[in-house]
TORPA-4810 file (N, C-alpha, C, O; in nm, 3 decimals):
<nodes>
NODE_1_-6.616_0.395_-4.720_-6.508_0.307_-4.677_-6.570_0.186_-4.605_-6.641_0.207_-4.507_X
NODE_2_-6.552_0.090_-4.638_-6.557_-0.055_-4.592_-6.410_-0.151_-4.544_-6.305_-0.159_-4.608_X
NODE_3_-6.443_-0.209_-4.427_-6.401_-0.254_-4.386_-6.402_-0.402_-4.331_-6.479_-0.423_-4.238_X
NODE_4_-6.325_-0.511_-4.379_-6.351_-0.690_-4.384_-6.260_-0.730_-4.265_-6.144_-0.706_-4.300_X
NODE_5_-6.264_-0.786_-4.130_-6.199_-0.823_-4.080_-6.237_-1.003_-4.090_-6.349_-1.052_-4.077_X
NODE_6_-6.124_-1.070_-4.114_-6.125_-1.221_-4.067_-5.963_-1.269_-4.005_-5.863_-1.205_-3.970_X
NODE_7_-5.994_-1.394_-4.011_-5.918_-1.468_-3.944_-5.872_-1.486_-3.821_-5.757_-1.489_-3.778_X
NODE_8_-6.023_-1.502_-3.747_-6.040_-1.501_-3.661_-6.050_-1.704_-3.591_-6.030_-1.788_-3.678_X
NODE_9_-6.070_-1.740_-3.496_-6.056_-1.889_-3.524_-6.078_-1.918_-3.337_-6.103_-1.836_-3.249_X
NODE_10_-6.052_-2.097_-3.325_-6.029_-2.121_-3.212_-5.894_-2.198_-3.203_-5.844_-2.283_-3.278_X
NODE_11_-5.835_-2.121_-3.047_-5.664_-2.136_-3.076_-5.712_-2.217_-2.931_-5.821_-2.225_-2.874_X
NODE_12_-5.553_-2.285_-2.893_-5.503_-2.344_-2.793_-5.420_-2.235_-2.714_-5.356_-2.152_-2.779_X
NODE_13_-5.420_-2.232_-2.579_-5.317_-2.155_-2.519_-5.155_-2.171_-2.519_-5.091_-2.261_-2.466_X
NODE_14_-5.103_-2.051_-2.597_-4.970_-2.045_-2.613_-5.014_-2.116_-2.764_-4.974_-2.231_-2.782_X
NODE_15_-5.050_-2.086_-2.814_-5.102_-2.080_-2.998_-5.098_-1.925_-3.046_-5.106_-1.827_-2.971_X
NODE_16_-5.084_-1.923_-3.185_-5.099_-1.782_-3.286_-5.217_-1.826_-3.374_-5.268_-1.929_-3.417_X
NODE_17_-5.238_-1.651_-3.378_-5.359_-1.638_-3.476_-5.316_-1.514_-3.541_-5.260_-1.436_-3.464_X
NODE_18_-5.335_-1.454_-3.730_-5.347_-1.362_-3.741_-5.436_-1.298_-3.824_-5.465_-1.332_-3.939_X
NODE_19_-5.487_-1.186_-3.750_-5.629_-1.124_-3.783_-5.566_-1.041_-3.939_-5.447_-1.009_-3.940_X
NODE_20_-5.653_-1.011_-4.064_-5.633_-0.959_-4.140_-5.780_-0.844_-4.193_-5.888_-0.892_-4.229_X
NODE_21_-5.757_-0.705_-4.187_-5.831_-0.649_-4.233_-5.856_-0.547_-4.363_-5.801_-0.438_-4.375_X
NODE_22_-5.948_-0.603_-4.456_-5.886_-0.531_-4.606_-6.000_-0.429_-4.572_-6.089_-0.448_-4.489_X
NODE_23_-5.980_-0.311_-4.657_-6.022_-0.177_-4.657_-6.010_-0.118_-4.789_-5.917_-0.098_-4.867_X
NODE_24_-6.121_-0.100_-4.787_-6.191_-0.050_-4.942_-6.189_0.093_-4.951_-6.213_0.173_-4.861_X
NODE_25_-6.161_0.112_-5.060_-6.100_0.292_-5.057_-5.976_0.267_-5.144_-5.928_0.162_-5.185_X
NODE_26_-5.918_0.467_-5.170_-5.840_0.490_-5.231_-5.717_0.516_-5.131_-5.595_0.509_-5.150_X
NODE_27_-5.769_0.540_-5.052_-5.678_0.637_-4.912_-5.648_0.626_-4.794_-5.640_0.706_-4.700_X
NODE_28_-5.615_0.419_-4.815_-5.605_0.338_-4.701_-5.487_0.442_-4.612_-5.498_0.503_-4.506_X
NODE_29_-5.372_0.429_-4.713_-5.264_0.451_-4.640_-5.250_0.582_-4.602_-5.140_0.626_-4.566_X
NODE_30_-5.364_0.659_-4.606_-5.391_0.792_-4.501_-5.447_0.793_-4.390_-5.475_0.888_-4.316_X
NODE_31_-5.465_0.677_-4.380_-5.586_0.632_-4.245_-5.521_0.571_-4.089_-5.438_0.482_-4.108_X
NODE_32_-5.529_0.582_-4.042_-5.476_0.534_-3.883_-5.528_0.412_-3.895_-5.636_0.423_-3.952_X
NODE_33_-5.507_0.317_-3.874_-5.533_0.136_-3.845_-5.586_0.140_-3.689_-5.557_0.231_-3.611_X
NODE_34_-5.659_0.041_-3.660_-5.676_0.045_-3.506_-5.766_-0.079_-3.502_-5.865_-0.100_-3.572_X
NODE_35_-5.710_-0.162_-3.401_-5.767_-0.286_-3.338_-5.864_-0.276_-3.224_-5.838_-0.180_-3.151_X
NODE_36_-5.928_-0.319_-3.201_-5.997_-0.355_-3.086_-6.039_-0.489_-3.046_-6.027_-0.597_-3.105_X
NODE_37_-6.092_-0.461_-2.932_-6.150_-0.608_-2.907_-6.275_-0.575_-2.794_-6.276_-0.469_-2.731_X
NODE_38_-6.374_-0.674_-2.777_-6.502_-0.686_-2.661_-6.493_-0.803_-2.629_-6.500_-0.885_-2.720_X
NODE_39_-6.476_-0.843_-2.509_-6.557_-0.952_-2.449_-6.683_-0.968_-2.395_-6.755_-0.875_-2.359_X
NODE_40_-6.711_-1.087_-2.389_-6.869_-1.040_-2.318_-6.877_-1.030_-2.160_-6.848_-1.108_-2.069_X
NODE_41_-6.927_-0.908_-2.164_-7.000_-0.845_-2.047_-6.913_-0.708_-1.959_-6.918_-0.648_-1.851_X
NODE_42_-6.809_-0.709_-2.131_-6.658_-0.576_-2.125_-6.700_-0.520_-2.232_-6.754_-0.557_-2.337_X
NODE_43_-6.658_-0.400_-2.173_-6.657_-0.255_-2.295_-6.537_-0.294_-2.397_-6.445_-0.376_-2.396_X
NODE_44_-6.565_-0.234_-2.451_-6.477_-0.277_-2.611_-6.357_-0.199_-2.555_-6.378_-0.090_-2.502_X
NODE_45_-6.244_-0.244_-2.562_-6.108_-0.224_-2.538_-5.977_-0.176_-2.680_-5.984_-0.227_-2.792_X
NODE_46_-5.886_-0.090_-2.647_-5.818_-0.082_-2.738_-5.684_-0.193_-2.738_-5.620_-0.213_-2.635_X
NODE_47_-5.658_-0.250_-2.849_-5.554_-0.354_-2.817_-5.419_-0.292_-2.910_-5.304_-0.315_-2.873_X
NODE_48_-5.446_-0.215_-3.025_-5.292_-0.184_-3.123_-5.371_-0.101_-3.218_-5.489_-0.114_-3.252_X
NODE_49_-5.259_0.010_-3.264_-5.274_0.078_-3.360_-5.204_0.161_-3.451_-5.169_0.270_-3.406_X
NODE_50_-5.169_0.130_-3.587_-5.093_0.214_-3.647_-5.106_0.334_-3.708_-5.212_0.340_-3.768_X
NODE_51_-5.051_0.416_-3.715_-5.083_0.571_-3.735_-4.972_0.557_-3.876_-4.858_0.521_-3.903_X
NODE_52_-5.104_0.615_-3.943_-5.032_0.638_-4.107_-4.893_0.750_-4.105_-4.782_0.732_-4.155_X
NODE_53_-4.945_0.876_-4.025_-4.809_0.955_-4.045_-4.667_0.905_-3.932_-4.682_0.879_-3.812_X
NODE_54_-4.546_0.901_-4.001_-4.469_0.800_-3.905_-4.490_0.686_-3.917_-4.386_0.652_-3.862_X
NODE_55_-4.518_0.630_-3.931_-4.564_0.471_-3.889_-4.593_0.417_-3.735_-4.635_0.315_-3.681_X
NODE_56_-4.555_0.518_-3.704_-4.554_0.460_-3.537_-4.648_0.370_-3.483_-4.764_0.400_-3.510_X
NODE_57_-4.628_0.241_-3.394_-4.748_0.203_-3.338_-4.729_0.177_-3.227_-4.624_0.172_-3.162_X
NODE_58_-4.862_0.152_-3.194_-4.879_0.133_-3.027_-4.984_0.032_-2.976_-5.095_0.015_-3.027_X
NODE_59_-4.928_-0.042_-2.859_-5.009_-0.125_-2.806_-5.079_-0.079_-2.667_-5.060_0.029_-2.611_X
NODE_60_-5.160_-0.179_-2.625_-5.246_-0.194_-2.516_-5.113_-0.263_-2.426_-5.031_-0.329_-2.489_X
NODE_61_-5.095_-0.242_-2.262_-5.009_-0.285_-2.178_-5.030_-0.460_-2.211_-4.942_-0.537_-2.247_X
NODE_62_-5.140_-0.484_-2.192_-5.165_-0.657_-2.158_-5.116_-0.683_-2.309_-5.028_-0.762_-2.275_X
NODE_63_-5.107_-0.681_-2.411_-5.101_-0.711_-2.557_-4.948_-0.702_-2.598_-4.903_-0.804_-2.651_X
NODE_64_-4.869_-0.602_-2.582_-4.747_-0.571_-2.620_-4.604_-0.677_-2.574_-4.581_-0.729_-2.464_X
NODE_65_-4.545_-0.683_-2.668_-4.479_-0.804_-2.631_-4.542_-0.902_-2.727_-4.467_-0.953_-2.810_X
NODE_66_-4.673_-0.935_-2.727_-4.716_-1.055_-2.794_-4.799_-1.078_-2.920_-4.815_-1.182_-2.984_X
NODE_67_-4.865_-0.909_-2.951_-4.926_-0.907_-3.036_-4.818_-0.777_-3.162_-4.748_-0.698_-3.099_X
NODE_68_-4.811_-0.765_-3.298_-4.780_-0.694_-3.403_-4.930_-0.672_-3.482_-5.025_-0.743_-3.516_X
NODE_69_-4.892_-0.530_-3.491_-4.947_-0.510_-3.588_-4.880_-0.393_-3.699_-4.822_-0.285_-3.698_X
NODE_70_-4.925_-0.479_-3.779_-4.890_-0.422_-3.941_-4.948_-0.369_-4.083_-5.068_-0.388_-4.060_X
NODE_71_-4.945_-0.325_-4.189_-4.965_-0.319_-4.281_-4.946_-0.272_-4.416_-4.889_-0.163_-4.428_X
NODE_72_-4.979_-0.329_-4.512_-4.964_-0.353_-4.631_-5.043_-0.261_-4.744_-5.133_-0.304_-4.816_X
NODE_73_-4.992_-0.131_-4.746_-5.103_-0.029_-4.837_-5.096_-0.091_-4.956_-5.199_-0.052_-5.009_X
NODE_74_-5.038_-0.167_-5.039_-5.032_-0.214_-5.164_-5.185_-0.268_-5.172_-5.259_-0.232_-5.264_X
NODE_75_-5.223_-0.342_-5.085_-5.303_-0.485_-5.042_-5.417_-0.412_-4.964_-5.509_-0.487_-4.930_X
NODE_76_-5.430_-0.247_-4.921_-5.549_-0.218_-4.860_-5.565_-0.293_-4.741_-5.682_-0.317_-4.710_X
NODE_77_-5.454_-0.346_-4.652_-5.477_-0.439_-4.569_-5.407_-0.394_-4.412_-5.295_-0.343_-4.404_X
NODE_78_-5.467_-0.414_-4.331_-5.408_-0.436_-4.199_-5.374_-0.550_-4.129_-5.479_-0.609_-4.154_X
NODE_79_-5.329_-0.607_-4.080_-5.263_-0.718_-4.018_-5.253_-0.699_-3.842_-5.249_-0.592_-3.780_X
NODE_80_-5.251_-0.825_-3.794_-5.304_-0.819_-3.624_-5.231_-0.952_-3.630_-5.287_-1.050_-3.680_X
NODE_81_-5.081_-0.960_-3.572_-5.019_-1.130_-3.537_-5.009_-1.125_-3.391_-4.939_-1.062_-3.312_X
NODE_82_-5.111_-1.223_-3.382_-5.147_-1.273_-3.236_-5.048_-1.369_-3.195_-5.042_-1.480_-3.249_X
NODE_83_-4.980_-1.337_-3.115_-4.869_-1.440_-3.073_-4.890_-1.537_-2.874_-4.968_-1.493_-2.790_X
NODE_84_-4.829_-1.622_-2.858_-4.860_-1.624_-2.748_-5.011_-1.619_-2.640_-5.022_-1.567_-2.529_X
NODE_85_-5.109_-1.687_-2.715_-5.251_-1.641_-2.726_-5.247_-1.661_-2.541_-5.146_-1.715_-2.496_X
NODE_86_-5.349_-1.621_-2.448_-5.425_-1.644_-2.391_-5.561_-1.696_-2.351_-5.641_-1.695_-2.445_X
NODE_87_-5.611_-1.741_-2.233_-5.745_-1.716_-2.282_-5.823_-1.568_-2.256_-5.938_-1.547_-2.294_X
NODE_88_-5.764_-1.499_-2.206_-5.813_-1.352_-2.174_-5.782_-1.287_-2.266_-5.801_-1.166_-2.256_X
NODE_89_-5.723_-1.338_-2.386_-5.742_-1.268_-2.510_-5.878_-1.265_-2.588_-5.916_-1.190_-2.678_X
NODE_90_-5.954_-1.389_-2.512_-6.098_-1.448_-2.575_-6.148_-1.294_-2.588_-6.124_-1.198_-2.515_X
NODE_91_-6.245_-1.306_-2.735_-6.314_-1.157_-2.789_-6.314_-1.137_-2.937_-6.231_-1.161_-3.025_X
NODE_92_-6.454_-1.078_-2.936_-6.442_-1.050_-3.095_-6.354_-0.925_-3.094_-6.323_-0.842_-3.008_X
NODE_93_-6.317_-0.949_-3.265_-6.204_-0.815_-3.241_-6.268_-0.748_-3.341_-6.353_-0.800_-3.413_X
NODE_94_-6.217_-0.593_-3.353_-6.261_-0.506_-3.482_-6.180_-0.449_-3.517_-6.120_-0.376_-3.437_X
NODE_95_-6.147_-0.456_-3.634_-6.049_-0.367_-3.712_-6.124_-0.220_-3.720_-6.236_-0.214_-3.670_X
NODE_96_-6.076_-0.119_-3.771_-6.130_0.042_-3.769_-6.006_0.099_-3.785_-5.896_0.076_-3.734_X
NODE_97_-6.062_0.204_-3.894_-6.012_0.322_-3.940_-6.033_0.497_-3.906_-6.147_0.544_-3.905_X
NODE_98_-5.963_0.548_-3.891_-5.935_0.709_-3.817_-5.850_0.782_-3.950_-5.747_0.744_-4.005_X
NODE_99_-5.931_0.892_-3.977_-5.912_0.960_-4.066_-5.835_1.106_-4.037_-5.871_1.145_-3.926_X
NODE_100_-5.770_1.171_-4.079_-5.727_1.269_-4.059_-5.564_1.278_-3.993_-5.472_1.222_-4.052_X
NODE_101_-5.543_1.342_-3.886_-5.396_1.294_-3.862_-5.400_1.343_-3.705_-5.388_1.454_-3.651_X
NODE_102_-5.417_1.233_-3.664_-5.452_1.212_-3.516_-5.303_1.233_-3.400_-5.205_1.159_-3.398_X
NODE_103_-5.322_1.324_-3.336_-5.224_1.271_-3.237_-5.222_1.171_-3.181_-5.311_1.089_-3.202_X
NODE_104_-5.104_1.142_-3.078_-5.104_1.020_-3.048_-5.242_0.959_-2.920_-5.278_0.841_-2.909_X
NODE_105_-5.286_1.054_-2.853_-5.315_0.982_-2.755_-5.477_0.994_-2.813_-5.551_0.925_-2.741_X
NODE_106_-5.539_1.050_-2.904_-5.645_0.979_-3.021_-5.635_0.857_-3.084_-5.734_0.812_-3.142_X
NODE_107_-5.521_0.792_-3.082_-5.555_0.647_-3.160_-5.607_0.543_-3.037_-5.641_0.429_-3.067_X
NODE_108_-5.612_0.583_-2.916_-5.641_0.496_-2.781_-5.806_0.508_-2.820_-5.865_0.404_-2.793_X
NODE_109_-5.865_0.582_-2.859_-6.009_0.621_-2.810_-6.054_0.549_-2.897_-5.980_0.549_-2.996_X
NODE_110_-6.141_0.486_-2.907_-6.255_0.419_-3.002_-6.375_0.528_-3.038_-6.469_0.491_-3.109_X
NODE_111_-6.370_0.626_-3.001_-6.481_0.755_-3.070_-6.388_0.853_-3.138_-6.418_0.963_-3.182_X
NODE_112_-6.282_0.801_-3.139_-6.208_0.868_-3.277_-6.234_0.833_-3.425_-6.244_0.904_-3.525_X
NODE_113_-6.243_0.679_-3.402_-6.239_0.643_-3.546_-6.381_0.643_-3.612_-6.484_0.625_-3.548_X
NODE_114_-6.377_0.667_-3.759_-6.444_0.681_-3.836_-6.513_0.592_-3.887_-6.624_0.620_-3.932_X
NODE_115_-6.457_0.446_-3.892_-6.531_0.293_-3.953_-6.459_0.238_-3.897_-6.346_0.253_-3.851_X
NODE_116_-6.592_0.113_-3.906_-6.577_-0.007_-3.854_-6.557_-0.151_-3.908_-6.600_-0.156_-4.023_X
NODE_117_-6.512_-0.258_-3.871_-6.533_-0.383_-3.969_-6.628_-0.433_-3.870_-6.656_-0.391_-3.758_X
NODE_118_-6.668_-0.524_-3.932_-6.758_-0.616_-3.852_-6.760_-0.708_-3.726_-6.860_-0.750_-3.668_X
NODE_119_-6.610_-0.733_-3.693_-6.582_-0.816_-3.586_-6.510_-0.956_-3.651_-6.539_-0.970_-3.770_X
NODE_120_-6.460_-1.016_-3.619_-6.386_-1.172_-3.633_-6.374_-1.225_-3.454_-6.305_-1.167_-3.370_X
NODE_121_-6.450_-1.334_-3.432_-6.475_-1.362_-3.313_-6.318_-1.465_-3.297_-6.279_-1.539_-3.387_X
NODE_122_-6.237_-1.446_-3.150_-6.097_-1.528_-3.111_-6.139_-1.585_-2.974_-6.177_-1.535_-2.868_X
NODE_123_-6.109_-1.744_-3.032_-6.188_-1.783_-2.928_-6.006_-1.867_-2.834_-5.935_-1.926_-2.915_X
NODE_124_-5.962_-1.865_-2.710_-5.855_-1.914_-2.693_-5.870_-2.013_-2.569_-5.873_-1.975_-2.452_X
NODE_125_-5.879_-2.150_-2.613_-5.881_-2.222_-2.502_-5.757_-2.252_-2.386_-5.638_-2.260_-2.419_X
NODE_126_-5.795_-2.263_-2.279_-5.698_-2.338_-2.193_-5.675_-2.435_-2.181_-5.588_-2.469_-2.100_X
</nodes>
C-alpha cells in the first residue's frame, strides 16, 4: 500500500487549503483514513480521521469546526478541507492508513496505523 499526499501550499490567514491523499490498493475503503500533522520542534499530532466501518469521523479539539475530512473510495482518495487556516496550523501534514477495524480511541494514536504518505508541507501566513 502506497500512499500520495499533496496539495499542500502557502495560504494567507483566514484562507483554505485542501489536502488530497490517493492510496494504492484494492482495499482502500477497508482502511481507517487518518491525518496528521508536525511542526518543527513538535511531535507529530493527530488532526482528523475517518474510520471505514460507520463512517464516523473525528477531529483534533484545535481543528474541528474548521477542518473536514472526507472520502472518495471510487477515487482511492482521502480528502483534508482546510478551512479558516491559521498560522498554528503551519506543518507538514501526513495522510496514513489503519488497517483492520479499530475502535474508536485507536484512530487518535499514530502507532496504530499501518502506512504512511510522505508529507505535503502547509505553510499559513499572518
Amino acid at each position: 500500500v502506497q500512499l500520495q499526499a499533496s496539495g499542500g501550499g502557502l495560504v494567507q490567514a483566514g484562507g483554505s487549503l485542501r489536502l488530497s491523499c490517493a492510496v494504492s490498493g484494492r482495499t482502500f475503503s477497508s482502511y481507517t483514513m487518518g491525518w496528521f500533522r508536525q511542526a518543527p520542534g513538535k511531535e507529530r499530532e493527530f488532526v482528523a480521521a475517518h474510520r471505514w466501518q460507520g463512517g464516523s469521523t473525528h477531529y483534533a479539539g484545535s481543528v474541528k469546526g474548521r477542518f473536514t475530512i472526507s472520502r472518495d473510495n471510487a477515487k482511492n482518495t482521502v480528502y483534508l478541507q482546510m478551512n479558516s487556516l491559521k498560522p498554528e496550523d503551519t506543518a507538514v501534514y501526513y495522510c496514513a492508513a489503519q488497517s483492520g477495524r479499530p475502535i474508536v480511541t485507536m484512530v487518535f494514536d499514530a502507532r496504530r496505523y499501518d502506512y504512511w504518505g510522505q508529507g505535503t508541507q502547509v505553510t499559513v501566513s499572518s
